[in-house]
Structure formats: structure tokens, C-alpha cells
C-alpha positions as CSV (number, residue, x, y, z in Angstrom):
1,X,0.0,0.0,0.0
2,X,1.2,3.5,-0.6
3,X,1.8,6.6,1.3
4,X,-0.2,9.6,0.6
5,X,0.2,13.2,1.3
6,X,-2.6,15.9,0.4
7,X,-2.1,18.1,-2.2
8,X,-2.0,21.0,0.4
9,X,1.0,18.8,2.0
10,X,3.0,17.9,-0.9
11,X,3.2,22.1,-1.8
12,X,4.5,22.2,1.5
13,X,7.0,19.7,1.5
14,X,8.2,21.3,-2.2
15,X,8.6,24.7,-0.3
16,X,10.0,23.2,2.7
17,X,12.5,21.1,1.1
18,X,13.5,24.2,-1.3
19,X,14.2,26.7,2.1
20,X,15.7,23.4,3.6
21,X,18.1,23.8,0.6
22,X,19.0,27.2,0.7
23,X,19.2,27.3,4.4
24,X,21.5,24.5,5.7
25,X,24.0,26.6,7.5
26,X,21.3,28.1,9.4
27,X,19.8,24.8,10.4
28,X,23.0,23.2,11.4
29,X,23.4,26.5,13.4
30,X,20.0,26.3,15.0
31,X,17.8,23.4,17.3
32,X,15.1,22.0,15.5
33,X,11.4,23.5,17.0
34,X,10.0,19.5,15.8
35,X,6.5,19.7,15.3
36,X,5.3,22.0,17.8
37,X,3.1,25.2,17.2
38,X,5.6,26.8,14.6
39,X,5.4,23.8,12.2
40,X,2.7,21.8,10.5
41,X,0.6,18.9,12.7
42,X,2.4,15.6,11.2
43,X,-0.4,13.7,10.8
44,X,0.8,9.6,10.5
45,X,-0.9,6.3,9.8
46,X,0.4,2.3,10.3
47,X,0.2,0.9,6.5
48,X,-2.9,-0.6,6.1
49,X,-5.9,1.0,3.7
50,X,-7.9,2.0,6.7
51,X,-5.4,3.5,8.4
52,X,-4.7,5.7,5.1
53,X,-7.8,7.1,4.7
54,X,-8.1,7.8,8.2
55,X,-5.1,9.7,8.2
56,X,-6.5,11.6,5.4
57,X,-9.5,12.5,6.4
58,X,-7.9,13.9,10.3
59,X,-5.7,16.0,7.8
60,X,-8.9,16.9,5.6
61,X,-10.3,18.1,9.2
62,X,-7.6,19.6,10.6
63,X,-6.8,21.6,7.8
64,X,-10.3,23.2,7.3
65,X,-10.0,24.0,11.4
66,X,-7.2,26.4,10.0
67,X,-3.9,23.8,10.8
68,X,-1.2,23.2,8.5
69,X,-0.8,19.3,7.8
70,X,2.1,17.3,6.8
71,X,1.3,13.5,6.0
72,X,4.1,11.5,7.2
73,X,4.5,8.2,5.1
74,X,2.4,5.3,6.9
75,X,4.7,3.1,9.0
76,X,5.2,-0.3,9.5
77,X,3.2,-1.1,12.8
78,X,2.1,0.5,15.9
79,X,5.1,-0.5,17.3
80,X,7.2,1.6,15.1
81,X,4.5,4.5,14.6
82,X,3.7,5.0,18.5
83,X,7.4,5.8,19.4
84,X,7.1,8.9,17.1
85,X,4.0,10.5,18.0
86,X,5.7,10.1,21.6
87,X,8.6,11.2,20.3
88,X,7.3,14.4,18.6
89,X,8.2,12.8,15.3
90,X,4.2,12.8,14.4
91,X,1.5,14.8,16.4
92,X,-1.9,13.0,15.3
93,X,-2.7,9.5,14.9
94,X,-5.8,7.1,14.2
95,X,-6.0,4.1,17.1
96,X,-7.8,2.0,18.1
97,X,-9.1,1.5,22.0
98,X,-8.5,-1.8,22.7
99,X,-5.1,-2.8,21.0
100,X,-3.4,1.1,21.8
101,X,-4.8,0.2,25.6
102,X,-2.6,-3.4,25.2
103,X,0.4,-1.3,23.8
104,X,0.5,1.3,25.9
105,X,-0.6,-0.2,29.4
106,X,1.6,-3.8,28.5
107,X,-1.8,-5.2,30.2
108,X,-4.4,-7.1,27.7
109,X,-7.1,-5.5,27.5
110,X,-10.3,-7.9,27.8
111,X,-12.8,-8.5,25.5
112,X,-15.9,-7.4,27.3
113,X,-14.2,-4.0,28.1
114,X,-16.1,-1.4,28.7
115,X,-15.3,1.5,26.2
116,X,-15.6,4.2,27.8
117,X,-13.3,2.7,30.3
118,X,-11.1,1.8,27.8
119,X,-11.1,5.6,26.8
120,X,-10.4,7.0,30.6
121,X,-7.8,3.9,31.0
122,X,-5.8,5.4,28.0
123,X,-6.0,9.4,29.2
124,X,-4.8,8.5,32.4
125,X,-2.0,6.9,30.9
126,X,-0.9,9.1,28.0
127,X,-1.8,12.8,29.1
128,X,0.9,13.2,31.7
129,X,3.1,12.7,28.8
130,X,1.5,15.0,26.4
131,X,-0.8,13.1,24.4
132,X,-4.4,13.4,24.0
133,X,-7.0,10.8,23.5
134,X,-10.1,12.5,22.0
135,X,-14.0,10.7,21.2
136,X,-14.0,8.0,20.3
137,X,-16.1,6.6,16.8
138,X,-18.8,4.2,17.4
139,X,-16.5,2.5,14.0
140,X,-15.2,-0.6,15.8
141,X,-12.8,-2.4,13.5
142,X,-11.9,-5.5,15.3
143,X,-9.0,-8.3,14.4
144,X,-10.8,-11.1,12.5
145,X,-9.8,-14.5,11.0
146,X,-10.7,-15.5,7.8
147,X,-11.4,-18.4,5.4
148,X,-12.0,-19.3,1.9
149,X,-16.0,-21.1,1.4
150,X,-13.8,-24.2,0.5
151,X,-11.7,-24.2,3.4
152,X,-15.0,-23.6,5.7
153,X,-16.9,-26.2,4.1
154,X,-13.9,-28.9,4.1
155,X,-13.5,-28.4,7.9
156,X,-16.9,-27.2,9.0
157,X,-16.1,-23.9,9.9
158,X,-18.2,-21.3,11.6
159,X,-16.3,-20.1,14.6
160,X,-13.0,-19.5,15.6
161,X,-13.2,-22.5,18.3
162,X,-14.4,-24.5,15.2
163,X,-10.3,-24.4,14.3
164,X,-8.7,-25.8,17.4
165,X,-9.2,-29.5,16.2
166,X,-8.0,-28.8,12.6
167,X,-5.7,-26.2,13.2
168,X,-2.5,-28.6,13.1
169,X,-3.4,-29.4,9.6
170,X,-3.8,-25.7,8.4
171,X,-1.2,-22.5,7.3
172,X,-2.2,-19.0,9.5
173,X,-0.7,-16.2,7.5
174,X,-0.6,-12.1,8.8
175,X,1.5,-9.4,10.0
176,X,4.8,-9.9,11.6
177,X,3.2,-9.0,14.9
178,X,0.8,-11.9,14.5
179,X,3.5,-13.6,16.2
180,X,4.1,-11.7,19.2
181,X,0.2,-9.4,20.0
182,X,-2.1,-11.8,22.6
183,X,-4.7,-11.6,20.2
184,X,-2.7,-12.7,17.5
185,X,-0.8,-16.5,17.9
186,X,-0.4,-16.3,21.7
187,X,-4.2,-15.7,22.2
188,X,-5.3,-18.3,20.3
189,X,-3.2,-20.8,21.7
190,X,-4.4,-19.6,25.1
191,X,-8.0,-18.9,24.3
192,X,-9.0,-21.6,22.0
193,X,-6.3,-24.2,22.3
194,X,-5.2,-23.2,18.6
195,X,-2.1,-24.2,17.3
196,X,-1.6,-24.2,13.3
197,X,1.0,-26.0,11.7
198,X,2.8,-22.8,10.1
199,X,2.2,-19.4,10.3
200,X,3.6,-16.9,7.4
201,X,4.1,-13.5,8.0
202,X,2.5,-11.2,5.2
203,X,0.9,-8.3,6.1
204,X,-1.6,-6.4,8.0
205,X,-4.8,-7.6,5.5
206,X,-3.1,-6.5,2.5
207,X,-2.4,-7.6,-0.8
208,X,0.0,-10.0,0.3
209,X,-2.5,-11.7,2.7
210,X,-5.4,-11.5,0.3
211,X,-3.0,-13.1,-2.6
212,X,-2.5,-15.7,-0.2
213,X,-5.1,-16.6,0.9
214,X,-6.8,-16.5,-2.7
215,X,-4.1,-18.8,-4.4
216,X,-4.3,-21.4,-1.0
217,X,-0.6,-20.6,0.1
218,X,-2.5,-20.0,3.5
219,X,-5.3,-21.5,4.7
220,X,-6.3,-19.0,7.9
221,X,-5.5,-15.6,7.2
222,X,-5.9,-12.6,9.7
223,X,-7.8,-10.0,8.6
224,X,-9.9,-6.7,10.4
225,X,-13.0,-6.8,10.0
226,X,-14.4,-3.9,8.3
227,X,-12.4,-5.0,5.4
228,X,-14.5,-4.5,2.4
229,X,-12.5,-7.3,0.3
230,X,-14.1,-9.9,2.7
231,X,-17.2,-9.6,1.0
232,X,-16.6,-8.8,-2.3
233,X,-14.6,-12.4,-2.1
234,X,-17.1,-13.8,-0.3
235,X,-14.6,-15.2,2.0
236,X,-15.9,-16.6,5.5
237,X,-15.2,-14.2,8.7
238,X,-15.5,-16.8,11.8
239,X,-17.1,-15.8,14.4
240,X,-15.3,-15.0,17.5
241,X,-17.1,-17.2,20.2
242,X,-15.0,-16.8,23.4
243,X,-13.3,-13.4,25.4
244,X,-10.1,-12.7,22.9
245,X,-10.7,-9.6,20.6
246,X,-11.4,-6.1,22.9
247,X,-13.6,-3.5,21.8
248,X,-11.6,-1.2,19.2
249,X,-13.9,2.0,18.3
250,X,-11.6,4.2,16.1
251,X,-10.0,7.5,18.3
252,X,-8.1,10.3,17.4
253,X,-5.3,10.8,19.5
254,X,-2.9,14.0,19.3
255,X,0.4,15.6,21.1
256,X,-0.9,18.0,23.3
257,X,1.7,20.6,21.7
258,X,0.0,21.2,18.5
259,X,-3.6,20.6,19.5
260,X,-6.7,23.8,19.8
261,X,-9.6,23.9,21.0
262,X,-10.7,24.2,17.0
263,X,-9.0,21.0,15.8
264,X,-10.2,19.0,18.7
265,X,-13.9,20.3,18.3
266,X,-13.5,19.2,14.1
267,X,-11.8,15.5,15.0
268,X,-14.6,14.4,17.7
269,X,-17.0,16.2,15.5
270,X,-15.9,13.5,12.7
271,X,-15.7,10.8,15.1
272,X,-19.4,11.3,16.3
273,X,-20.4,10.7,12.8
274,X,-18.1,7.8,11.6
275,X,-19.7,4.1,12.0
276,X,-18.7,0.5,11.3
277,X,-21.1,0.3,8.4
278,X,-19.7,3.9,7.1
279,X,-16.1,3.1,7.4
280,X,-16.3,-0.4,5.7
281,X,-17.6,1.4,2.8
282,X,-14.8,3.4,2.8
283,X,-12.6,0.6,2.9
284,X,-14.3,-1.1,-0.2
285,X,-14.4,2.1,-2.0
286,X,-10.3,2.1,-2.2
287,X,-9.5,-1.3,-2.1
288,X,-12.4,-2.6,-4.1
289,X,-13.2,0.0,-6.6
290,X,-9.8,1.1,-6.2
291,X,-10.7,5.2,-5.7
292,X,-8.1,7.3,-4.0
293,X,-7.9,7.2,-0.2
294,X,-7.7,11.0,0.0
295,X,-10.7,11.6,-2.5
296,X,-12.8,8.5,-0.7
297,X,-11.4,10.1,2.5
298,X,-12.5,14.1,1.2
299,X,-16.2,13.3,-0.4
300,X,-17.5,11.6,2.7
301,X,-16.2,14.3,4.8
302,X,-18.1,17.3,2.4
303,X,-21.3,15.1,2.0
304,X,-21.2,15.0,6.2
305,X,-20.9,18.9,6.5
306,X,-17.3,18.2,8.1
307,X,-15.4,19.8,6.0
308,X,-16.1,22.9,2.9
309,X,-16.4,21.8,-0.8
């Protein structure tokens, strides 16, 4: 997948890399003032289509609240992209309650979570340090396995527990961190008594993941579960039947150093309005019908009233 900046970002970076040019000695002379209230809000994303448009749309936002954006190119995983909004590196991010509460608190958090105590959990941990965790979207997109019909129908599967007996004959495949996040391979194993014969690390429900999956080089594969490919496929999501996957609504969260009143007010304004159904179709749009994340990201935005045409 891509990065994407705005069009409004990529002028920026033009002009900013020009006076980078022409200014060296003065740099190298001077401390950087990072991301703070005399630069743009870096707005960043992990790299998964999602992800994208969400970090397209908070700079869609933020911009029409009268903030300069800068798209930083989506990372790797949370555990790469969370040091850096820490960090200063990037000031606004989309998460997700229950897996940043995981990250962030080294605790799992449990399936029947409340949310809104998921939310409090997470301000009490992250705003001594200068992050904010703003309202969350009733959009839950949850971590969700997935299966061919064939593969369903072979082994009779409905639910994830439906996998334990079989698993040993069967190929997982995923992200990286698949291996190592509870609800991932250690979960399983300690949920459901699942163990699969071999696990292949791919990539967070991409194309590597789909192609996988399609051509039967896996057999399992992790997806999330507002993934629009799942139906157009008409792959099989199991259902999860026992306490693994915590509740996940979609939140902004932003360094306290570039945040107003203004850009707070537009980002829970968005989030009040975004739901499951509503961000699935966004997903679809882009990796479906293959549309721009930024345009799929911009005409929801203007047909909500969040932003001007």
C-alpha cells in the first residue's frame, strides 16, 4: 500500500525542502522546533488501507480548522509508529481503543471492556506525557480471521473455536506482529487451544495476505474486519465465540503541543459521525473499486458537513 500526502502537504513539502536547501547553515546552526506550534501537525498512519484514509480525512479536518498538515509516510506497525508521535516525530494519529490500551498499558485488555473505560484507562496513561485521547467513533474495526468457502466447508467452519481440532493441519498467515500481540498466535493458543502447523508472516490484510489466501498458500488468514475485500470475495469471517478480541472503536489521538480547541472540536466532530457500516464502505471504496484514499477520505467528509467543498 502506498503513502499519501494531500495536495496541500505535498506544496508544502516542495517549499519546505527548497528553504531546507538554501538554508543549511542556518539549520545546522539552530535546534530544531519539531513539530510543535511553529510547524505543521504531522499527521501519520500504520500501513494498512484503513489507516490511510483515516489519516486523510484527520488532515482533511484539521486543515479546514485552519492547521497546516504534513502527511508523514504510513509506518510499519504501531510499534514503530507509537514511538514517534511520543517522540514528537508525528502529532496525530488514528488508534484503536483496545489494541493502543494493550500497547501502551503492557496489560491485555479484555474483551468485554467497557469502552468508555477503555477511553479513561488510556487518558490516564498518555496525558501526563502530552498526548491526548479525544471521542471515540462508534466505528469498531476488530482483528478477524478469515477463510475461503472451501476451506469452511472442508473443515466445517463457523467459529473460531471450530479451528482448534484442525488447526495442526492448516497455514495461518498475517502481519509480523501476528506472532508476538495476545490476540494474535499467543491468544489463540491460550483462548482456544489453537495451534496451526505454520504461520507466514504477510501483512496487516493487504495484498500480500489476500493473494495468499486466494491462491491457498495459507489456509487461515488474519484480517480486520471492516475489510470490504471480505465480502466482495465472499470469504468466510469466523465468528469470534470466546473473550479474545477487545472492543476497538476508532479514536483520534494528538500531542498535546499542537492541539486547539478548534481542531479537537472538528476531530470528535468527525468521530461522532463515523460508523462500522460507514467506514467499511470506505474501505471497499479504495480497495475494491480502487478510488483514492484522500478523494474517498475528502467526499465523505463534504457530504457529512465536516469539511467545505
Amino acid at each position: 500500500m502506498r503513502g499519501t500526502v494531500t495536495r496541500k502537504a505535498a506544496a508544502a513539502f516542495t517549499a519546505l525542502a527548497l528553504l531546507g536547501a538554501g538554508c543549511a547553515a542556518e539549520e545546522d546552526a539552530a535546534p530544531s522546533s519539531g513539530s510543535g506550534d511553529s510547524g505543521p501537525i504531522v499527521v501519520g498512519a500504520v500501513e494498512f488501507t484503513e489507516n490511510i484514509i483515516l489519516q486523510e480525512m484527520y488532515a482533511l479536518v484539521v486543515e479546514d480548522a485552519g492547521g497546516e498538515v504534513e502527511l508523514k509516510q504510513p509506518l510499519a506497525s504501531r510499534e514503530v509508529l507509537f514511538p514517534a508521535l511520543e517522540e514528537g516525530d508525528v502529532n496525530l494519529v488514528p488508534e484503536y481503543t483496545g489494541a493502543l490500551t494493550t500497547f501502551v498499558t503492557g496489560e491485555e485488555a479484555e474483551a468485554s471492556s467497557d469502552g468508555d473505560e477503555l477511553v479513561a484507562g488510556l487518558r490516564d496513561a498518555l496525558e501526563p506525557d502530552g498526548i491526548k485521547v479525544l471521542e471515540p467513533a462508534p466505528a469498531q474495526d476488530q482483528d478477524a480471521l478469515v477463510v475461503t468457502p472451501e476451506t469452511a466447508e472442508k473443515y466445517n467452519l463457523e467459529t473460531v473455536s471450530d479451528l482448534a481440532p484442525v488447526a495442526d493441519e492448516l497455514t495461518a498467515g498475517g502481519p509480523p506482529e501476528e506472532k508476538e500481540r495476545f490476540v494474535g498466535l499467543p491468544g489463540l493458543k491460550e483462548v482456544y487451544g489453537i495451534e496451526f502447523a505454520e504461520f507466514r508472516a504477510l501483512d496487516a490484510g493487504g495484498p500480500l495476505t489476500s493473494n495468499a489466501l486466494e491462491s491457498e498458500q495459507i489456509d487461515v488468514a488474519r484480517f480486520f474486519s471492516t475489510q470490504g475485500i471480505i465480502d466482495q470475495k465472499g470469504w468466510v469471517l469466523l465468528e469470534e465465540d470466546k473473550p479474545l478480541i477487545p472492543t476497538e472503536n476508532i479514536i483520534p489521538v494528538i500531542t498535546e503541543d499542537v492541539s486547539t480547541p478548534e481542531i479537537e472540536s472538528a476531530l470528535n466532530d468527525m468521530s461522532a459521525k463515523l460508523t462500522t457500516a460507514e467506514i467499511t464502505a470506505l474501505n471497499k471504496k479504495v480497495d475494491v473499486d480502487k478510488e483514492d484514499p484522500q478523494d474517498v477520505g475528502k467526499a465523505w467528509l463534504e457530504e457529512k458537513g465536516l469539511i467545505g467543498s
